[in-house]
C-alpha positions in Angstrom: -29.5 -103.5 -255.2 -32.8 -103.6 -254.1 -34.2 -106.5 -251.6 -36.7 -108.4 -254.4 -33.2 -108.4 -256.8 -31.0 -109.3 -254.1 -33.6 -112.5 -253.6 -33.4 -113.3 -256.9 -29.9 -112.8 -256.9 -29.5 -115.4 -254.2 -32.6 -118.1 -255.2 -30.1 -118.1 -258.7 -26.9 -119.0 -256.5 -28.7 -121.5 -254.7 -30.1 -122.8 -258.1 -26.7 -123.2 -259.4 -24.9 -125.5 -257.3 -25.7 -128.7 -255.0 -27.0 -127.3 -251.5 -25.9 -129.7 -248.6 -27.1 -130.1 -245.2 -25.3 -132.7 -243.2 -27.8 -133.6 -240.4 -31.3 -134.2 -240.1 -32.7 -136.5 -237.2 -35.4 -138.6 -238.8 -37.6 -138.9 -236.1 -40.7 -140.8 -235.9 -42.7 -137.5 -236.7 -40.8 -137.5 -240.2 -42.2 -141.1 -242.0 -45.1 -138.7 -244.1 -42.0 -136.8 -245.8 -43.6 -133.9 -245.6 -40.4 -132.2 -243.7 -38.3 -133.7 -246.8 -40.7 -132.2 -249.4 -40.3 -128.7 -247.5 -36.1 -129.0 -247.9 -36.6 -130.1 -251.9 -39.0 -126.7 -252.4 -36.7 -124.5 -250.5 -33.4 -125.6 -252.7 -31.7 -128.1 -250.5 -30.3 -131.2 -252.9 -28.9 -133.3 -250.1 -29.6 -134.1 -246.9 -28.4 -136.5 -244.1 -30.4 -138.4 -242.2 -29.5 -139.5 -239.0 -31.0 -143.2 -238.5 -31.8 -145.1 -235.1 -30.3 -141.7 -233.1 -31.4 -143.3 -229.9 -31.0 -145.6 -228.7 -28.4 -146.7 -230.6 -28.1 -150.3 -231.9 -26.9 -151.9 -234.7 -30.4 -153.6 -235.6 -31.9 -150.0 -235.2 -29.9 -148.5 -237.8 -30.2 -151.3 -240.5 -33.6 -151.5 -239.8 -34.5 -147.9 -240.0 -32.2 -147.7 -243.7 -34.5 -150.3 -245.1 -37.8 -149.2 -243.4 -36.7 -145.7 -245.2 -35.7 -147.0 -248.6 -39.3 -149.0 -248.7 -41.2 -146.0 -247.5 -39.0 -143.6 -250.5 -40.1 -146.2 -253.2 -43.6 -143.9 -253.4 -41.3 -140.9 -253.5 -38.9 -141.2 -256.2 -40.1 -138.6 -259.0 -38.7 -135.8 -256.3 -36.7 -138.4 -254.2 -33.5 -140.8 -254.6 -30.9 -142.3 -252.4 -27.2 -141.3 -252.3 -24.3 -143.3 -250.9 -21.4 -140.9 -253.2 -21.1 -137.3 -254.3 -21.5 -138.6 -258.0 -25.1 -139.4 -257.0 -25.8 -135.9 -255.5 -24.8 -134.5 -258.8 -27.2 -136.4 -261.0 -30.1 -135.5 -258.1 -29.2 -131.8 -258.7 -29.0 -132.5 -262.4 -32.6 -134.1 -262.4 -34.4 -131.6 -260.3 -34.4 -134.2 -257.2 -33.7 -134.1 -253.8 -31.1 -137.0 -252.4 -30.5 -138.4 -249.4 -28.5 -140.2 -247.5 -27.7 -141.3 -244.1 -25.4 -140.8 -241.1 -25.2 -142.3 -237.2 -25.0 -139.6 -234.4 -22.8 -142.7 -232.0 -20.7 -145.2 -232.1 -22.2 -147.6 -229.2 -23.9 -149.6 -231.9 -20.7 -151.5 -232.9 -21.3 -153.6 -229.8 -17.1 -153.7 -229.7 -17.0 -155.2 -233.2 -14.9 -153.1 -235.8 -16.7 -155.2 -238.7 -19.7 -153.6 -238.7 -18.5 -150.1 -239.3 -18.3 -151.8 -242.7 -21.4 -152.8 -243.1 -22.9 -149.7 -242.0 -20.7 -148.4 -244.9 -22.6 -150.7 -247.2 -25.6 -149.9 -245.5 -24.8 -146.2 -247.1 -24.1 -144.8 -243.9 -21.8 -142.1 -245.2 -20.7 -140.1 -241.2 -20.8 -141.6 -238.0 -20.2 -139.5 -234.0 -17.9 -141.0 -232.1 -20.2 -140.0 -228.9 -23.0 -138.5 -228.3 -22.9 -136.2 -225.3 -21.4 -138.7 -222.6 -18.8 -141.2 -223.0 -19.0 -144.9 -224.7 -16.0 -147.3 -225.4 -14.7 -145.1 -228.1 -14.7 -141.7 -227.0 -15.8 -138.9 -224.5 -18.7 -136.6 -224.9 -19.3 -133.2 -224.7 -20.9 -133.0 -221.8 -18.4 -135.6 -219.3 -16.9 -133.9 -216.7 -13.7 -135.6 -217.4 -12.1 -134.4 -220.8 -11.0 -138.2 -221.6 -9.6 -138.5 -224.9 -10.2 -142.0 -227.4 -9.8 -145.3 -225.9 -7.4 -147.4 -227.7 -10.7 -149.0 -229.4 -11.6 -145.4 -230.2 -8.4 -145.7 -232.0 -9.0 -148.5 -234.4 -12.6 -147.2 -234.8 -11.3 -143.6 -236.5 -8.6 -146.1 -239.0 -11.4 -148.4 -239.8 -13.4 -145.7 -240.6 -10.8 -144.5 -242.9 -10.2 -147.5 -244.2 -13.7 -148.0 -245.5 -14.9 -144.5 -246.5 -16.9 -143.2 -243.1 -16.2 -140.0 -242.6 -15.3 -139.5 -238.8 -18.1 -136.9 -237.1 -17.3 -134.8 -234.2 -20.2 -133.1 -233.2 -21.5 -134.1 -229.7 -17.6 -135.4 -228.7 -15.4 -134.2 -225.9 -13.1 -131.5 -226.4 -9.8 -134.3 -225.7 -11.6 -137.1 -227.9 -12.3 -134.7 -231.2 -8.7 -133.2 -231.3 -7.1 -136.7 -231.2 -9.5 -137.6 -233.7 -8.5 -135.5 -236.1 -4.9 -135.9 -235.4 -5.2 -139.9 -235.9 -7.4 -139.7 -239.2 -5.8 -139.9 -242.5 -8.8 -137.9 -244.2 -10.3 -135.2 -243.4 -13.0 -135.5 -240.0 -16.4 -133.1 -240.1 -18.2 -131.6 -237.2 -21.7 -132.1 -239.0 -23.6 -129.8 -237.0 -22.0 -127.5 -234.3 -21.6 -124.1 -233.5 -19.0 -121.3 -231.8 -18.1 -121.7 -228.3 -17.0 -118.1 -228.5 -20.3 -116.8 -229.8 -22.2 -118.8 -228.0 -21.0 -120.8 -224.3 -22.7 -123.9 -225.0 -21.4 -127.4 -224.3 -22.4 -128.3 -227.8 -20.2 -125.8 -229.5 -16.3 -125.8 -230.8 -13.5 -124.3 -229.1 -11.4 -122.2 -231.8 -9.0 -125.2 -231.2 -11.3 -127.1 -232.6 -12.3 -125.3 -234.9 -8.5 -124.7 -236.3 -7.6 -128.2 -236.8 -10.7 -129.4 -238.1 -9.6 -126.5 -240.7 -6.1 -127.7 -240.7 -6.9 -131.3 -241.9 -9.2 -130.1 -244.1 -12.2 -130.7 -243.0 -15.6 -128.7 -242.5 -17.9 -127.6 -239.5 -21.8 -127.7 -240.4 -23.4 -124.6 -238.7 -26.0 -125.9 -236.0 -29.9 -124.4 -236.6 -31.0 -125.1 -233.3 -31.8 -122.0 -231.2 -30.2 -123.0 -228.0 -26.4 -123.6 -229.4 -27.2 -120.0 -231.4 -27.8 -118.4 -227.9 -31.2 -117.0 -229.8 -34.4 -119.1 -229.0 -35.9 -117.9 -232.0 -33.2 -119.1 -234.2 -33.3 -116.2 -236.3 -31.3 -116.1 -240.0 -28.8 -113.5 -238.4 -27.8 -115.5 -235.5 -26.9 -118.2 -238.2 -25.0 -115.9 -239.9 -23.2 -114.8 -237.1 -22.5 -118.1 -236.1 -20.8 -118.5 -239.7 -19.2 -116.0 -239.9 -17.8 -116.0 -237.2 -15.9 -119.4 -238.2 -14.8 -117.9 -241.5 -13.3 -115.4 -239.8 -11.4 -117.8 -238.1 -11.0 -120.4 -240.8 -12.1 -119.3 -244.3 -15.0 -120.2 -246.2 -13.1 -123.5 -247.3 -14.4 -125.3 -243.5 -18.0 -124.3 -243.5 -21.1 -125.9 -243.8 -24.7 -126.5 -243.2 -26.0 -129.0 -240.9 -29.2 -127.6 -239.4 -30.2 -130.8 -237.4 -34.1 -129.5 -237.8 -36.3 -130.8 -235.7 -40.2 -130.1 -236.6 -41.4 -130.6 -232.6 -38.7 -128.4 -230.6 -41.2 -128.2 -227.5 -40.7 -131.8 -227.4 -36.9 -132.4 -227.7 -36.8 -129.7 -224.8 -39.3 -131.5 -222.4 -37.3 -134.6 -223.2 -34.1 -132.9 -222.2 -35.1 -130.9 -219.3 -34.7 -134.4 -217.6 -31.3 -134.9 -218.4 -29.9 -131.1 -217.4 -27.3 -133.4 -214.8 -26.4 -136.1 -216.9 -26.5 -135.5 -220.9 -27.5 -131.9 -221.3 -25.8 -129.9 -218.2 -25.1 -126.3 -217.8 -21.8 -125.6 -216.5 -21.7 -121.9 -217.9 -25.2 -121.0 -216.5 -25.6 -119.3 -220.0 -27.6 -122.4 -221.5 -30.8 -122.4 -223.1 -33.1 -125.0 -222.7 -35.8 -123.8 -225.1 -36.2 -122.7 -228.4 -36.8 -123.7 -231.7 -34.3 -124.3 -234.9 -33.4 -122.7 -238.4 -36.0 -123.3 -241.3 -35.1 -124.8 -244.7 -36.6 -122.0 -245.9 -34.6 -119.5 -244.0 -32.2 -120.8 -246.5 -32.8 -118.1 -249.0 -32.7 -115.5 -246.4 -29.4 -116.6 -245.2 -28.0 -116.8 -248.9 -29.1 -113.2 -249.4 -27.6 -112.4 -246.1 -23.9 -114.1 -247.2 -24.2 -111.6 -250.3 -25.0 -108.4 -248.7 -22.2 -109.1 -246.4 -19.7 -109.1 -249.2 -19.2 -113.1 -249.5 -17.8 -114.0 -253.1 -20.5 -116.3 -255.1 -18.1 -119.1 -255.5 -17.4 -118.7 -250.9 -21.3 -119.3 -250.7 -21.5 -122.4 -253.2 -18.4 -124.2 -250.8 -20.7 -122.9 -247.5 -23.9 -124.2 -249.4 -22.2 -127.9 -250.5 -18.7 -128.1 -251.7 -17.1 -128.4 -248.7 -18.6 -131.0 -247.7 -18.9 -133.0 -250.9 -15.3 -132.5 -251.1 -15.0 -134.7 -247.6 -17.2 -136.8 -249.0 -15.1 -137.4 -251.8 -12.0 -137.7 -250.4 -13.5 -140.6 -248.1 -14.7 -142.4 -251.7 -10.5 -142.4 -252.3 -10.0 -144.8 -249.6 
């Protein structure tokens, strides 16, 4: 097959089913959705948002929800909101592009379990536990101490449950996310981390983790961000690798995209270069601190590459979205 018909081959696949990816920070930078327009064009039908990442407070996050849904108002021939996998299905059916929302921590419940339903009616569909260093739920990634949930923790992953937010992983300690996922009655996500074997990166999953996130039947989105690929230029084949990697390990049934694109990576990086000893350490030595992330539009590339590599059609169309909006939908049962 030649390279223009395996392109069309894979713009087709992509075409054909609901293309998910489960984390994008909306940043300050984002409010034009210009970055939104650029997933839509390149075949992406839903995306997450995180809202409020940091710091993280409960009047953030509602806030930011409504400030979003105003500013989308201007946006909805190409635009719509979407709290439930039904909802993604009409977007792909109408030729739109839907979105909803997720909260990379858990520190804005303030200790109260009763707003973790009210983010849920908020449409906050994911939540972290912890984001990089500990809170009064669970440790993070980067603690030196590999603390597992507090007994508040607990409660937080069966409330959660109970109200149809799925429980995120991504950024928690290596203790916290296993008994997570052993506590949960549905199945828990990493939303957007890599392999620790590929890559020796605080942010990425031990095959542990990896395993029984697989076992319970949930789903790891595959990280775009250069420096948790161990390629600063965040090239479509380290991606792959990344992926494939996991399916190796798991099957195709426990993949995902969750790119977690960031338009300004010079930025994020001159932010973090101040917080190498506290959130973003380098125990390894092996970490970069530079780099820039996956494009939706590396999208096609990475479809093509799936196909060349002898993926099935109906492996890719789990990678590109039914994994995850089978999560999604077994949350909606509770």
């Amino acid at each position: 097959m030649s390279e223009s018909a395996a392109a069309r081959e894979a713009a087709d696949l992509i075409a054909s089913c609901e293309v998910w990816d489960a984390t994008l920070p909306w940043l300050e930078e984002y409010w034009d959705f210009h970055t939104l327009r650029r997933f839509h064009s390149a075949g992406f039908d839903f995306v997450s948002a995180t809202i409020q990442d940091l710091p993280p407070t409960f009047g953030g996050v509602s806030d930011g929800i409504r400030r979003f849904l105003a500013l989308a108002k201007a946006h909805e021939s190409w635009l719509t909101f979407a709290s439930t996998t039904r909802e993604v299905v009409l977007a792909h059916r109408d030729g739109k592009l839907a979105v909803g929302f997720n909260v990379q921590n858990t520190a804005q419940l303030g200790g109260d379990l009763s707003r973790i339903q009210m983010l849920r009616e908020l449409g906050v569909r994911h939540m972290l536990l912890a984001y990089q260093t500990r809170n009064d739920v669970a440790a993070g990634c980067a603690d030196t101490a590999d603390a597992g949930l507090t007994p508040f923790g607990r409660d937080v992953v069966r409330e959660m449950n109970r109200v149809g937010i799925v429980v995120d992983c991504s950024h928690t300690g290596h203790r916290s996310s296993l008994e997570a996922m052993e506590i949960s009655n549905r199945p828990t996500i990493f939303s957007h981390s890599n392999a620790y074997a590929v890559c020796p990166h605080i942010r990425n999953l031990r095959d542990d983790q990896i395993r029984l996130c697989a076992a319970m039947g949930g789903v790891i989105g595959i990280v775009g961000i250069g420096s948790f690929l161990g390629d600063a230029q965040a090239s479509t084949g380290s991606v792959f690798r990344h992926l494939d990697y996991i399916v190796s390990l798991v099957g195709p049934d426990h993949v995902g995209l969750g790119t977690d694109f960031v338009r300004d990576m010079a930025g994020v990086w001159k932010d973090i270069d101040a917080q190498k000893q506290t959130e973003w350490p380098d125990p390894t030595g092996t970490q970069l601190y530079e780099g820039g992330c996956f494009q939706p539009e590396q999208l096609l590339e990475l479809v093509t590459m799936m196909m060349t590599h002898g993926y099935p059609r109906e492996a890719i169309q789990a990678i590109l979205g039914g994994n995850f909006a089978r999560v999604y939908g077994a949350s909606e049962g509770a």
